[in-house]
N, C-alpha and C positions, 0 to 999 in steps of 0.2 A: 047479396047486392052490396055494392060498394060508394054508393051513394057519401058525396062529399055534404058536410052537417053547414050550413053558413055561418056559425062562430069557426071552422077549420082555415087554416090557416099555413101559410109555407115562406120558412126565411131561407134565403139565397147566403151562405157563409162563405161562397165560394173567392171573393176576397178577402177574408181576414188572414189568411196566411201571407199574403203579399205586403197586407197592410204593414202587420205585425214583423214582416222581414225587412220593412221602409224602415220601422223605427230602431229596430235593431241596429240596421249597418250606419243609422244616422249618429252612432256616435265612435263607429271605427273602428278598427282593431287596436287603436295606442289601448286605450281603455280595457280590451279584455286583456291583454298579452302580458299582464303584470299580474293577473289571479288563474291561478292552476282552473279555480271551480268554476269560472264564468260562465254561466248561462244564458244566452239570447233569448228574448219575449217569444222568438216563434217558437223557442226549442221550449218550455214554460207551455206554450200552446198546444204543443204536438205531444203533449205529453212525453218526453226523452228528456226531463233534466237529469239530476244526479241523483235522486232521491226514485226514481220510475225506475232508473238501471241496475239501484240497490236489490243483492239476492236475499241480501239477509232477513230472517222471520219476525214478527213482534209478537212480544209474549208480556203477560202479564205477572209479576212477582209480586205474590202480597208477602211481606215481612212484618213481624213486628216490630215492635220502637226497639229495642236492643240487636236484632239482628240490623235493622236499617241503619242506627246509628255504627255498628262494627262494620259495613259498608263501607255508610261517608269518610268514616278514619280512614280506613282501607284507603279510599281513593285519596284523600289527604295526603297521608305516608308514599303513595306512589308516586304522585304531585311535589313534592317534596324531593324523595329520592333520586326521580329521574329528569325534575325540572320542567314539565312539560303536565298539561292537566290531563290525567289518565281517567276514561270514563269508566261509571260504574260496569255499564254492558261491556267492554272493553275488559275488566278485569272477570265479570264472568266468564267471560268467550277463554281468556286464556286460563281459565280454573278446569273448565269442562274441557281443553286440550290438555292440559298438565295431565287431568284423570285419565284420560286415553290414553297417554303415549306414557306413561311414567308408573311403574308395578307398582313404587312407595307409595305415592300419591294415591292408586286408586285402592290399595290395600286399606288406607287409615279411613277411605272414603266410604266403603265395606265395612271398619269396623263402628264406623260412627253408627252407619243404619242397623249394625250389629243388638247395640244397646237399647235397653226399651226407653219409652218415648217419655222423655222429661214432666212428670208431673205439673 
């Protein structure tokens, strides 16, 4: 039986995409055409901003205070080097491609796990 309860209840959202495309176009395209990442309220609604199209995974890294601080240098030193602020996830991403595509690299990567585990 399919019986409707009397606190049940039905909202019609069938305008809020319109709404939300009114607010959008109300302030033009001058406005987005000067930011690569601009997002419209309805694209935000429809779930498709830039963050919904991202493939990339999230993962959890717990480090300790001396691996975490040899990170933030890391990223520091990259910051520095190439002018431009380089993320942490950014320099893992290209650590685990280095390993891949480079024998030296994943050779020293091999012999680290080689050694037993730091007391």
């Amino acid at each position: 039986m399919n019986a409707k309860k009397k606190d049940d209840f039905q909202v019609d959202t069938g305008g809020v995409s319109a709404l939300l495309n009114g607010l959008s176009d109300r302030f033009g395209e001058e406005d987005r055409r000067h930011r690569t990442d601009a997002v419209t309220t309805a694209d935000r609604h429809n779930g498709t901003t830039a963050d919904s199209r991202d493939t990339r995974s999230k993962y959890t890294l717990l480090l300790d205070q001396d691996d975490a601080l040899s990170l933030d240098e890391l990223a520091i030193q990259m910051r520095r080097r190439t002018g431009r602020r380089v993320e942490k996830s950014e320099i893992l991403r290209t650590l685990i491609r280095l390993a891949e595509t480079n024998p030296p690299v994943f050779a020293a990567l091999t012999k680290a796990f080689d050694r037993p585990p730091a007391q």
